[in-house]
C-alpha positions as CSV (number, residue, x, y, z in Angstrom):
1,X,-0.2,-19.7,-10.8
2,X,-0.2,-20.6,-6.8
3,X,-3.6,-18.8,-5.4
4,X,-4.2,-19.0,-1.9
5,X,-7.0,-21.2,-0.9
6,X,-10.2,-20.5,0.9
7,X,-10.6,-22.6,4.3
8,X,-11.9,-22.3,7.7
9,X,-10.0,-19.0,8.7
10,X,-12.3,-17.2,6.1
11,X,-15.7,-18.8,7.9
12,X,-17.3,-15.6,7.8
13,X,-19.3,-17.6,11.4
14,X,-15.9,-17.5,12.6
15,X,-15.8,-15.3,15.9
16,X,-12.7,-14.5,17.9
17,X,-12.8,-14.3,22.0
18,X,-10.7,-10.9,21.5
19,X,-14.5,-8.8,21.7
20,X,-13.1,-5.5,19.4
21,X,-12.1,-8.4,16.9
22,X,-16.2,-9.2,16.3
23,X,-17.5,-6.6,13.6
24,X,-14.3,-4.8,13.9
25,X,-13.8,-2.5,10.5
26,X,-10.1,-3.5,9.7
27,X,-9.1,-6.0,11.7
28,X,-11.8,-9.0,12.4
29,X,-10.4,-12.7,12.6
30,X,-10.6,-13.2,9.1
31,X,-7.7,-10.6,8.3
32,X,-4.9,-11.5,10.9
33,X,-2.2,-8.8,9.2
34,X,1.2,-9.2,10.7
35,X,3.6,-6.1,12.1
36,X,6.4,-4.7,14.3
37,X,5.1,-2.8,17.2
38,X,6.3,-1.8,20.7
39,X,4.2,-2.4,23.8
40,X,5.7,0.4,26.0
41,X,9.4,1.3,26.2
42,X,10.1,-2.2,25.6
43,X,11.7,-3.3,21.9
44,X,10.3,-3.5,18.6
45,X,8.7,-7.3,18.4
46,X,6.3,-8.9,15.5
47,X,2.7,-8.8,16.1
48,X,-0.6,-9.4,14.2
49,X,-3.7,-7.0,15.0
50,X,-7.3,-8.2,16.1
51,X,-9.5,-5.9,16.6
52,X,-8.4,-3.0,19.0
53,X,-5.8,-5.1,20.0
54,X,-2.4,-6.6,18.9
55,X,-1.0,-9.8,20.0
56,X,2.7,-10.5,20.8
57,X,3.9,-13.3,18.4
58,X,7.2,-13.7,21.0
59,X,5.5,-14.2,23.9
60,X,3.2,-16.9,22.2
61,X,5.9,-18.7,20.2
62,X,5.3,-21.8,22.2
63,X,2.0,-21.7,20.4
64,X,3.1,-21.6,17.2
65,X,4.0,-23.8,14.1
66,X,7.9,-24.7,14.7
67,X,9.1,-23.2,11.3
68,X,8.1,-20.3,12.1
69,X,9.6,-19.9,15.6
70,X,13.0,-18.9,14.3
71,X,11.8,-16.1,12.0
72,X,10.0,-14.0,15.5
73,X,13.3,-12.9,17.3
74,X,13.9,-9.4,15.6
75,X,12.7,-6.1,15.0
76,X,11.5,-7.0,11.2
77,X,9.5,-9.5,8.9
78,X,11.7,-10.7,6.7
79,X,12.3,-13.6,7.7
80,X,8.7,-14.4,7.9
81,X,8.4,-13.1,4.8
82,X,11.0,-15.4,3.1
83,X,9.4,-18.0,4.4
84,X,6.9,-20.5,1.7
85,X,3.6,-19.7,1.7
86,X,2.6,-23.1,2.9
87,X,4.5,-22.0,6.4
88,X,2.7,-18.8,6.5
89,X,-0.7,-20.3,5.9
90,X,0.3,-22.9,8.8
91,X,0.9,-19.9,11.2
92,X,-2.4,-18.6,10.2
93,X,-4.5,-21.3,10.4
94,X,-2.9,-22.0,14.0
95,X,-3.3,-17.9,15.2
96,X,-7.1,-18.0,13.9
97,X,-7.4,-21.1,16.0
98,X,-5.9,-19.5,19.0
99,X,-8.4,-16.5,19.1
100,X,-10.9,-17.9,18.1
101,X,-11.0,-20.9,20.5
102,X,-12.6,-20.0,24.5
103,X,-10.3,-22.9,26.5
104,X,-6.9,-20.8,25.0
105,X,-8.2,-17.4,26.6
106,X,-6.2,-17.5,30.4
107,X,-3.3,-18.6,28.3
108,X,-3.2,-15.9,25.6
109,X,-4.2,-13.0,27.0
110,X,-1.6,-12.0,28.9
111,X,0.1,-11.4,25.5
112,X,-2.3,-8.9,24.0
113,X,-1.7,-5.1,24.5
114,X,-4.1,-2.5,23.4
115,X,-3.0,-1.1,20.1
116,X,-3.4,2.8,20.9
117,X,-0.9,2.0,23.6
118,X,1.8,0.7,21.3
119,X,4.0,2.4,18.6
120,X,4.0,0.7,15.1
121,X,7.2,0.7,13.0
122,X,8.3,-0.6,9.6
123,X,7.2,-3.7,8.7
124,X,10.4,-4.7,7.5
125,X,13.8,-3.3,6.6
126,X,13.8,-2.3,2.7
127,X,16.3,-2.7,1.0
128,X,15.1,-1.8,-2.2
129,X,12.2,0.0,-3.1
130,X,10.6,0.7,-6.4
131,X,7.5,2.6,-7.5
132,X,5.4,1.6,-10.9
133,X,2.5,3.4,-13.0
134,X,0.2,0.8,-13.9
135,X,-3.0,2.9,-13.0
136,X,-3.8,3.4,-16.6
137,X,-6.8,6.3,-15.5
138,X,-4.2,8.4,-13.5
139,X,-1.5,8.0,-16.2
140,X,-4.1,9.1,-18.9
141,X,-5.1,12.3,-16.9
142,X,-1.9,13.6,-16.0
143,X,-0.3,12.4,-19.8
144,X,-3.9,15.1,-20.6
145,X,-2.1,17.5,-18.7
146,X,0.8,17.6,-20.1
147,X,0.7,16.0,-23.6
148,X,-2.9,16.6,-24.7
149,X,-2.9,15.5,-27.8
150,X,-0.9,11.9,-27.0
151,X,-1.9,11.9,-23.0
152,X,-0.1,7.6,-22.8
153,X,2.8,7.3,-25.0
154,X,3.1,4.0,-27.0
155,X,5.1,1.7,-24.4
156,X,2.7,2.1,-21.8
157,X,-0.1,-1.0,-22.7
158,X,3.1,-3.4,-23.4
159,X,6.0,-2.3,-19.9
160,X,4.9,-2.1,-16.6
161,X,6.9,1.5,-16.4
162,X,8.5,2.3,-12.9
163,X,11.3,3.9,-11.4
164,X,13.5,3.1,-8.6
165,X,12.2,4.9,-5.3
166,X,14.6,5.3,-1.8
167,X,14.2,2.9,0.2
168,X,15.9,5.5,3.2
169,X,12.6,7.9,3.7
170,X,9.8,5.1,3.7
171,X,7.9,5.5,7.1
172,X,5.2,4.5,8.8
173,X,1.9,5.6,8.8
174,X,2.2,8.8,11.4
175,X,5.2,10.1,10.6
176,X,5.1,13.7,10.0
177,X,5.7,14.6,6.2
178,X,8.5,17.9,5.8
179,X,7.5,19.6,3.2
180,X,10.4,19.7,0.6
181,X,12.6,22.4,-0.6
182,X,13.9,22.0,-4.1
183,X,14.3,23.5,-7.8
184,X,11.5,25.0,-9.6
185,X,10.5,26.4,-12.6
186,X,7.1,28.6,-13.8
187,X,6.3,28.9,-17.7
188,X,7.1,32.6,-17.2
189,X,10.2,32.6,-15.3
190,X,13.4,33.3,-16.7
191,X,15.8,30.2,-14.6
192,X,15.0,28.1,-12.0
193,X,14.9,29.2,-8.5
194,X,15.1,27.1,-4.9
195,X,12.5,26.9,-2.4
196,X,9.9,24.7,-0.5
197,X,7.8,23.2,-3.1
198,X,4.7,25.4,-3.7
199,X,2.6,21.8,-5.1
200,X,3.1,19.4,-2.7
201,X,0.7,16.3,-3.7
202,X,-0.1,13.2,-2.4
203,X,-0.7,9.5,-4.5
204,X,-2.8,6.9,-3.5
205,X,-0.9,3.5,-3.9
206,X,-0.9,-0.3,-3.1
207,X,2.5,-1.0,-1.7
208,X,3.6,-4.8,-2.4
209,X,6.0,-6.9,0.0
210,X,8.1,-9.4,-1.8
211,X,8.2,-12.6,-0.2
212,X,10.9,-15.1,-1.1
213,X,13.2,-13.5,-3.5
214,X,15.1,-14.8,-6.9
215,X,18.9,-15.3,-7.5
216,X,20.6,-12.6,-9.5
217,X,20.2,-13.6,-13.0
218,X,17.4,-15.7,-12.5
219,X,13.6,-14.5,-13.4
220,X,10.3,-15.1,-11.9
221,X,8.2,-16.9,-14.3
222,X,4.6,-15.0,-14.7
223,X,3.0,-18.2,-13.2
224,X,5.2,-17.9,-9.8
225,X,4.9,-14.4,-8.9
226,X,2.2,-14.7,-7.0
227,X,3.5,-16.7,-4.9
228,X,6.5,-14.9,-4.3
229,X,4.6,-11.5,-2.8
230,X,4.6,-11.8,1.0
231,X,1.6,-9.3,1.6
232,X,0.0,-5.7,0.8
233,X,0.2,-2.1,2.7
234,X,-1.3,1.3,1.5
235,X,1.3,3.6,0.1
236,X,1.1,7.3,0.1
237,X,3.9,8.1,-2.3
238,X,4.5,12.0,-1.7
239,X,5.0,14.3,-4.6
240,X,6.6,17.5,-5.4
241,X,5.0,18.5,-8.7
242,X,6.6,21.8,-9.5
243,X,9.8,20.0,-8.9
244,X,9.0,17.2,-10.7
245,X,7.8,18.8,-14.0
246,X,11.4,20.4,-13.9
247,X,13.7,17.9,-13.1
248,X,12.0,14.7,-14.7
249,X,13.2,15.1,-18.1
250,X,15.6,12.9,-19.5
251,X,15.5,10.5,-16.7
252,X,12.1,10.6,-14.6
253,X,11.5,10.9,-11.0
254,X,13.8,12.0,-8.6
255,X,14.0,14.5,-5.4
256,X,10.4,15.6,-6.1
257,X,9.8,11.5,-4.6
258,X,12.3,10.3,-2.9
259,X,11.9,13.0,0.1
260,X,9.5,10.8,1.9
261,X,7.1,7.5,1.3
262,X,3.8,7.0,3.9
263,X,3.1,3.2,4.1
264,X,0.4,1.6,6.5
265,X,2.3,-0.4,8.8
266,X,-0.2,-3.7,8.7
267,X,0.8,-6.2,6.3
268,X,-2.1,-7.7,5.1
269,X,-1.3,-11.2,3.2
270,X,-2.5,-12.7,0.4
271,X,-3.9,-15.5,2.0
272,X,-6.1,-13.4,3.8
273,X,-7.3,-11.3,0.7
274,X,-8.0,-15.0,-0.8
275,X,-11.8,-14.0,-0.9
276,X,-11.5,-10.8,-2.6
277,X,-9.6,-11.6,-5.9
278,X,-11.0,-10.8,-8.8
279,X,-10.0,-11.2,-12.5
280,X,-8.2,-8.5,-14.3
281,X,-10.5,-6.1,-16.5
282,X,-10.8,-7.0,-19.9
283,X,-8.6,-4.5,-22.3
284,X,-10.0,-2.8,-24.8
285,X,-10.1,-4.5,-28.4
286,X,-7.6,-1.9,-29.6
287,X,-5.1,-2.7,-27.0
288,X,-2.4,-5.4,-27.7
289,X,-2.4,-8.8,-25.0
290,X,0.8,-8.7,-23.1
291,X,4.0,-10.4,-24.2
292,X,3.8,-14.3,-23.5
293,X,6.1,-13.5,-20.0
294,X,3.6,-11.8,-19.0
295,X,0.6,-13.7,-19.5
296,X,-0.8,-16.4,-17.4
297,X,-4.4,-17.1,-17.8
298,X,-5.1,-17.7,-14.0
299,X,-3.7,-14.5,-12.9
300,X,-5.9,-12.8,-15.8
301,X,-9.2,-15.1,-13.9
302,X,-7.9,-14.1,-10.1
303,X,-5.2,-12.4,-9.8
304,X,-6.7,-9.0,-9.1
305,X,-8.2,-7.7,-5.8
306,X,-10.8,-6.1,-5.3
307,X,-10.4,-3.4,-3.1
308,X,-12.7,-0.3,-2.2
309,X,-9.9,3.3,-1.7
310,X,-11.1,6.3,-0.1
311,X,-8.3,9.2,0.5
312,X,-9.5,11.7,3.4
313,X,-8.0,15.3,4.3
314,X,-8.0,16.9,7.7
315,X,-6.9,20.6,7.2
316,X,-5.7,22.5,10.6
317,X,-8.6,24.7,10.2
318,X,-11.0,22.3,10.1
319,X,-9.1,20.6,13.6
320,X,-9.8,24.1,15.0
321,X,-13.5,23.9,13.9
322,X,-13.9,20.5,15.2
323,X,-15.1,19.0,11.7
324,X,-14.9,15.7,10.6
325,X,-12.7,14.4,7.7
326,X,-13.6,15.5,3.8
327,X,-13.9,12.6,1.2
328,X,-11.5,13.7,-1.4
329,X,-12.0,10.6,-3.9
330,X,-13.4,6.7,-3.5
331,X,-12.1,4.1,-6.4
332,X,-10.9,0.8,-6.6
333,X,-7.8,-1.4,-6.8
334,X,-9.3,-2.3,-10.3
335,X,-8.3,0.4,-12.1
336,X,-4.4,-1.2,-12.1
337,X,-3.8,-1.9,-16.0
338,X,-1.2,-4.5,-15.2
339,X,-1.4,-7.0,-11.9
340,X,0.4,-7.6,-9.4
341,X,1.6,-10.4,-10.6
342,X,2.7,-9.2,-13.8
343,X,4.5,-6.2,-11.6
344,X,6.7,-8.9,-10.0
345,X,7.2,-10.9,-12.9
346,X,8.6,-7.6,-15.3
347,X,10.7,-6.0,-12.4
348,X,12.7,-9.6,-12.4
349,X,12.4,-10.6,-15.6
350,X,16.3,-9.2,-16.7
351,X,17.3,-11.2,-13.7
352,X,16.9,-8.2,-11.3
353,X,17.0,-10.0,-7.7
354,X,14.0,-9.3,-5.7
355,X,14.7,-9.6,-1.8
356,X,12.5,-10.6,1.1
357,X,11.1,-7.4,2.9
358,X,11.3,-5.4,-1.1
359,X,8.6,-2.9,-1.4
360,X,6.9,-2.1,-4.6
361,X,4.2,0.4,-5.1
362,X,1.4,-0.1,-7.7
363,X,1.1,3.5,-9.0
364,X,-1.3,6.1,-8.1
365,X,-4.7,4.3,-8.6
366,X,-7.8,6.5,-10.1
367,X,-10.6,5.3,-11.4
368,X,-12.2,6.6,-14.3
369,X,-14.6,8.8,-12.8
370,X,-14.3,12.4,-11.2
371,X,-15.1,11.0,-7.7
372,X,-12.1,8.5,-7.6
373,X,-9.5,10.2,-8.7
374,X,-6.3,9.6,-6.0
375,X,-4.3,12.5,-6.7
376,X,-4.8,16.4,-6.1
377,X,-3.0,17.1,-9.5
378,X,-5.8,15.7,-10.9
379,X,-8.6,16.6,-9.0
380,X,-7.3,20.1,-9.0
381,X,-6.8,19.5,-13.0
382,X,-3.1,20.7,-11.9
383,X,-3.8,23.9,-10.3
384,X,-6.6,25.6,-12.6
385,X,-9.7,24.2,-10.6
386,X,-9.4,24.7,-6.8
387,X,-11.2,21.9,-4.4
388,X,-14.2,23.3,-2.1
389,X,-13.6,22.2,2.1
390,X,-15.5,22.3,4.4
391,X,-14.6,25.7,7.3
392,X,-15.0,27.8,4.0
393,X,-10.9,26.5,2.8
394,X,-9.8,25.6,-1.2
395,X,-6.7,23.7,-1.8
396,X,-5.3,22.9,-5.3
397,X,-2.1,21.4,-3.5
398,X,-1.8,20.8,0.0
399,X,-0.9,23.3,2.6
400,X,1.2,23.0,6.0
401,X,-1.0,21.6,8.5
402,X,-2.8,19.3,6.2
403,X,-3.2,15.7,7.3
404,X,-4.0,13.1,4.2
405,X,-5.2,9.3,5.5
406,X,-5.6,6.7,3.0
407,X,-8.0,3.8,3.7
408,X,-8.7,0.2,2.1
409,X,-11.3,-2.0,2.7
410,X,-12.3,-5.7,1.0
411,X,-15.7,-6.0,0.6
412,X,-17.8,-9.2,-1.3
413,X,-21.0,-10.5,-0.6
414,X,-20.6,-13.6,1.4
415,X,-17.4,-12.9,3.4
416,X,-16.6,-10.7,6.2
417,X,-14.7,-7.1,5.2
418,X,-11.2,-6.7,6.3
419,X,-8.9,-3.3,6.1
420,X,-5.6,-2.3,6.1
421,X,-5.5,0.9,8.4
422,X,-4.9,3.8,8.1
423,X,-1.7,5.6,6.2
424,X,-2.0,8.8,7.1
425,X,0.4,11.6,7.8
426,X,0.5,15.6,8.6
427,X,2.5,18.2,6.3
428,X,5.0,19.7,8.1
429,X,7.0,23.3,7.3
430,X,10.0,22.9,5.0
431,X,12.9,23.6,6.6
């Protein structure tokens, strides 16, 4: 399997003339995450972020690697994100040179706008968009829920399971949420009735930009897929649980997820997160290996990250009372039973075509402990064990008002820590 390499733009010494960039908490010259963002009224262009501030990739084109020159005129990355890793790692070897090197400083500048004066937009245009399950804690505690006695049912440890999302309502981080109406119905009621959904939820995700796609027909061999994934984003993947416990039977998820889908608007890329891979966790004895086309032994060494999660609430009272943001739960990326990898592999391995600028989310990621659980459903234990804020407020779902940020951060000893930013958004009314 193609891992990115460590090399000089991973010098943790490494310091960038961009001030904000130096200790900055997400966005330090070691990360170097590419978007689309707006200085102004003027049009959607790409960028990359350092620090406070986000530099033009148009206006510095005359700086930059010549293959890559042709994929910066438009209002998306897919071009860039078709493009071989060996061109992307050009690109950023050649940005962290630019910001990191004094002499270039007159020259650049000018190109830089502050980031809380621009607007950030999709990173790409999806066309496809399809959610997994492979967070084997979250899928045991809501299986608990609902099927105590057989909580994973036997295909989970050999599929990846997923369903396919809609691609129409993903937005960027910011984007109000409208709270959904839809059907519903209690254990005690007689039929069904139609309203705004009364457990509106939220799941805290990895969402995963394919890179270079595959022909129709054609699979991704397990020891490829890496190299076809373009980059990573948060994922909030909104939920309408009293919808969903009535509609998902025969054939799963529908309008209780497709109504809307929070991503963080920074891609981060894999070359990047080169210094925070991990190998997978070790099944248990009892659980069976995956099927050969699914097992490669370097993805199993490296081909997990290693990612610290934290999912925060703002309620409207608590904006009121001036308090800061409650913790609701802190995991890890770890807690994925399948890689990402092993995600792309199985989602093209009938010959489904992957395209450049495809979005897949991981699954809602819990850990195995009460602190890092990354959905209300099941720190609420669906409904029965209300959560304690702060302003004197409980919430088993989330009301109108509330505003849910998710946060990522790559941490190891020996490297600086890059984050993806925020993916937060604010419940609106149903309409």
């Amino acid at each position: 399997m193609a891992v990115s390499q460590l090399d000089e733009t991973h010098d943790p010494s490494r310091i960038s003339w961009v001030e904000s960039a130096n200790g900055h908490p997400d966005f330090p010259i070691q990360n170097l995450p590419f978007g689309i963002f707006s200085p102004g009224p003027d049009s959607p262009r790409p960028g990359v972020a350092i620090g406070d501030m986000i530099l033009d990739l148009v206006a510095v084109s005359s700086l930059l690697p010549d293959e890559v020159r042709s994929c910066l005129d438009g209002a998306n990355l897919n071009g860039l994100m078709a493009l071989p890793s060996v061109y992307r790692v050009a690109l950023r070897r050649r940005l962290s040179h630019i910001l990191s090197t004094e002499a270039l400083w007159a020259e650049v500048a000018p190109s830089l706008f502050r980031a809380q004066d621009c607007a950030l937009h999709l990173p790409a245009a999806i066309g496809d968009y399809t959610d997994f399950y492979v967070g084997i804690h979250h899928a045991t505690n809501v299986g608990a829920l609902f099927r105590p006695d057989n909580p994973l049912l036997p295909n989970y440890k050999y599929v990846p399971i997923g369903y396919h999302g809609r691609a129409s309502s993903v937005r960027p981080s910011g984007v109000p949420v409208v709270r959904p109406n839809g059907q519903h119905k209690g254990p005690n009621d007689a039929e069904p009735g139609f309203g705004p959904s009364r457990r509106l939820d939220y799941e805290l995700e990895l969402g995963i930009w394919v890179g270079s796609g595959n022909a129709l027909g054609h699979p991704i061999p397990i020891g490829e897929a890496q190299g076809h994934i373009a980059g990573y984003s948060l994922l909030n993947d909104w939920s309408a649980r009293d919808v969903q416990a009535w509609e998902y039977q025969p054939l799963g998820p529908f309008l209780a997820k497709n109504f809307h889908t929070t991503v963080s608007p920074w891609v981060v890329t894999g070359e990047a997160l080169a210094p925070f891979r991990t190998a997978q966790p070790a099944r248990p004895q009892s659980d069976p290996a995956p099927l050969p086309y699914l097992l490669d032994a370097s993805d199993q060494m490296n081909g997990a990250l290693a990612l610290d999660l934290e999912v925060h609430i703002v309620t409207q009272r608590m904006r009121e009372l001036r308090l800061p943001p409650f913790v609701l739960s802190r995991g890890s990326s770890t807690s994925m039973y399948w890689t990402p990898a092993q995600i792309v592999t199985h989602h093209a391995s009938n010959g489904c075509n992957l395209q450049p600028g495809d979005l897949i989310g991981t699954g809602t990621l819990s850990g195995a402990e009460p602190g890092a659980l990354g959905s209300l459903l099941e720190i609420g234990r669906g409904g029965t064990s209300p959560i304690a804020l702060p302003g004197g407020e409980t919430r088993t779902f989330l009301e109108d008002g509330d505003e849910v940020t998710l946060c990522a951060h790559a941490r190891v000893e020996g490297h600086v820590a890059i984050g993806f930013g925020a993916c937060s958004a604010t419940v609106l009314p149903a309409p």
